[in-house]
N, C-alpha and C positions, 0 to 999 in steps of 0.2 A: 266312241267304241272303235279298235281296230279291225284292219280287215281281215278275214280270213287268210288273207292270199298273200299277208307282211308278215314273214317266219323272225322270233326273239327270239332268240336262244337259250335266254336265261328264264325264261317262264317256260318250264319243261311241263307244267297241269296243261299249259293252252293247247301245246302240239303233238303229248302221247300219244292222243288218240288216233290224230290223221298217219305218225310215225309208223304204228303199229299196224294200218291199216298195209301203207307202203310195202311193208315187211312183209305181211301176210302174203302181199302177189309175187314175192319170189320163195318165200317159206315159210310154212307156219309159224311165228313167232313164240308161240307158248314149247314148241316140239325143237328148237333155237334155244330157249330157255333152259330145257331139260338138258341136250348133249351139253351144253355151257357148266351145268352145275357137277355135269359127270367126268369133268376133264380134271387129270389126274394134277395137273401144274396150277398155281393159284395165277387168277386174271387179274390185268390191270388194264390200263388204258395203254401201253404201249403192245400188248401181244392180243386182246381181244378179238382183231379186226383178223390177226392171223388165223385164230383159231377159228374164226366165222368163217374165212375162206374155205380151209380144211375141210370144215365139217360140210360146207357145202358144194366140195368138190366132190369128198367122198359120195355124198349123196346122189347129185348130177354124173358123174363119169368125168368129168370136166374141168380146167383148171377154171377158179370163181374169184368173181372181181366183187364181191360184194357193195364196196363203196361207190367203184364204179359206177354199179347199176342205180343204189339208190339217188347219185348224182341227177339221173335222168332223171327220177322219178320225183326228184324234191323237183327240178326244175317245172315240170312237169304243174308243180303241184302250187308252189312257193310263186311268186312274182315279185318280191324283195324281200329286203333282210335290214331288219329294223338297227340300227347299228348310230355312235354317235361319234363324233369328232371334232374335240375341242382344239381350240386355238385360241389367239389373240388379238382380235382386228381393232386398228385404229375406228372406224364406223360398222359397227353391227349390220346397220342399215343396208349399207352396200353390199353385204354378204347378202344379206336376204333378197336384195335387187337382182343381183348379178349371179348370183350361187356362189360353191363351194370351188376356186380353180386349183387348176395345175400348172405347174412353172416347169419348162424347160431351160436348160443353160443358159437361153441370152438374158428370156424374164429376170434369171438369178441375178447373170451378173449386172440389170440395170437397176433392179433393187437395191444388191450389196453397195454400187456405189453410190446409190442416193443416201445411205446409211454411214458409210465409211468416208467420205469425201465428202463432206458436207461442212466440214470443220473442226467438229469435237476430237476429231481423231487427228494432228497435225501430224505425228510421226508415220502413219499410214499416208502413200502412194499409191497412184494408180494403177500404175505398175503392178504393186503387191497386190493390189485389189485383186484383177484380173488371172495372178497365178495361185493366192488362195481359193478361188471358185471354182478351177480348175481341179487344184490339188483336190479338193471337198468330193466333186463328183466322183473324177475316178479314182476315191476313197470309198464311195457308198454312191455306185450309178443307181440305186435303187431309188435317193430322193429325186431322180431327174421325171416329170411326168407323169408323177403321179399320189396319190388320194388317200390319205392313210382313215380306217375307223377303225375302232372296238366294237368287236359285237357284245363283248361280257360290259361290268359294270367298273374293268378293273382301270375306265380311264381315269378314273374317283382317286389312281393314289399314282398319275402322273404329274406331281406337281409342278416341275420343272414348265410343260406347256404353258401350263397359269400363270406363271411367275413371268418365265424369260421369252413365251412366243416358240421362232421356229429354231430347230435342233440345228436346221442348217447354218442359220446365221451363228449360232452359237460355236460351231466348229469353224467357219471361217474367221469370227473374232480368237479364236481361240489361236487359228494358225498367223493372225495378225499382231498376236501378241499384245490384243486390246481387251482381253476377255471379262476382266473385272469391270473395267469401265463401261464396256457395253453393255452387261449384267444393271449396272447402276443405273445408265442411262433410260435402260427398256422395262424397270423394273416397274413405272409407275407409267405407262403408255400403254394402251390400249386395254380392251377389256375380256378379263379373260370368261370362255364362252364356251358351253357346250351344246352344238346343233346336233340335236335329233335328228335320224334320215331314212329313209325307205329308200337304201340303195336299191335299183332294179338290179336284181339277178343275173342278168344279160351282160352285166357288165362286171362280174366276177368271174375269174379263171375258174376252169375245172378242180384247176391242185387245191387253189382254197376254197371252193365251195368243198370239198373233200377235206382240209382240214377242222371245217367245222362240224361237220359230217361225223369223224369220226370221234369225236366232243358231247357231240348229240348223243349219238349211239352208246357210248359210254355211262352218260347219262342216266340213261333208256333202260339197259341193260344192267346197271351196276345194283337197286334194291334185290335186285332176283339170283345173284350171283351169291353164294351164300360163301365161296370161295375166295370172292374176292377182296382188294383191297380197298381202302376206303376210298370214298371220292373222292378225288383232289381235284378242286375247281381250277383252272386253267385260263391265263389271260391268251383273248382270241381272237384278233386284226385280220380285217382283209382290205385290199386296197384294190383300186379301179384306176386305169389309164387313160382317166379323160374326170373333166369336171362334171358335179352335180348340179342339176337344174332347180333354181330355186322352189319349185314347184316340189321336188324331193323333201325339201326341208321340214320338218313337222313342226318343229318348236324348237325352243332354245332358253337357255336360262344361265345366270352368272352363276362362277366358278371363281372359289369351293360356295 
């Protein structure tokens, strides 16, 4: 049985109730409900949050952070966020020893050339090596250090993971002009995997614990909205600036 205190996002029966609770100590939730259904513009998930402000500025005197606040109050309330993150690893094993890591620049580039320099690649250089990994970061400094999961269920139709491993190797074969071969080579290496995780909370930024947030609330809010639009379920990543400790891990199972 899970615990109370690991927030799913996609099991919206498990956490109505504590949600609603949340709501209720900044504003009645049911009296929420009603200005919501009295607003003259139809709701969706990109203006909701607006209109939640509004209403509850007008109310307070005050400009109002709604998400804001409820970031506090999920923190407050949540101690992780059940979330999963597939990959490829040559030994499973060692993931579950070690945990989930994070590569900075040099990890990258001594990976790449254990990869790319190893022989199957004769027209690749060291040289090249070295100015692809470069080129790749500051093309997306976002893969340097850090942790990618899904918190929805939409990592089910990233197959590309399963198949080819990491995006980043993929772009640097790609700028190596080895992409197919690499492809070939990686197709049948390691095993593709999806770790279950009880990310701590702690180690989520405010911006995305606030994109989830406002996913939730949508959620939350959209059977009651009699204006609104349907619900459009939403793929929803958050990543962490440091590795997960094996101990995070819950499970894990082969992919697809």
């Amino acid at each position: 049985m899970r615990s109370k205190n690991v927030w799913v996002l996609p099991d919206l029966d498990e956490w109505r109730e504590s949600f609603i609770e949340m709501i209720d100590e900044i504003h009645s939730f049911s009296d929420l409900c009603k200005r919501l259904r009295a607003c003259d513009e139809p709701l969706s998930d990109e203006n909701y949050v607006d209109k939640l402000n509004s209403i509850l500025s007008e109310i307070n005197g005050y400009e109002f952070d709604f998400i804001g606040l409820m970031n506090s109050k999920f923190r407050s309330r949540y101690s992780f966020i059940w979330a999963a993150h597939l990959s490829k690893p040559i030994d499973i094993n060692d993931v579950l020893t070690k945990g989930l890591l994070v590569f900075s620049s040099d990890d990258y580039m001594e990976k790449v050339k254990s990869i790319f320099l190893n022989g199957d690649y004769p027209s690749v250089a060291e040289v090249n090596v070295s100015a692809a990994v470069k080129k790749v970061i500051a093309n997306d400094s976002s893969r340097e250090n850090k942790l990618y999961f899904f918190v929805t269920d939409f990592y089910k139709i990233c197959h590309h993971y399963s198949e080819f491993g990491s995006e980043f190797m993929l772009a640097v074969a790609a700028d190596l002009k080895v992409k197919d071969k690499y492809k070939d080579n990686v197709r049948n290496q390691g095993a593709s995997t999806v770790f279950v995780c009880n990310v701590p909370v702690e180690k989520v930024s405010d911006k995305l614990i606030g994109c989830c947030l406002r996913i939730a609330m949508f959620y939350l809010f959209n059977p009651l909205l009699k204006k609104s639009d349907p619900l459009r379920i939403k793929d929803v990543a958050i990543s962490i600036d440091s590795g997960l400790s094996p101990s995070n891990i819950v499970s894990h199972y082969a992919f697809p």
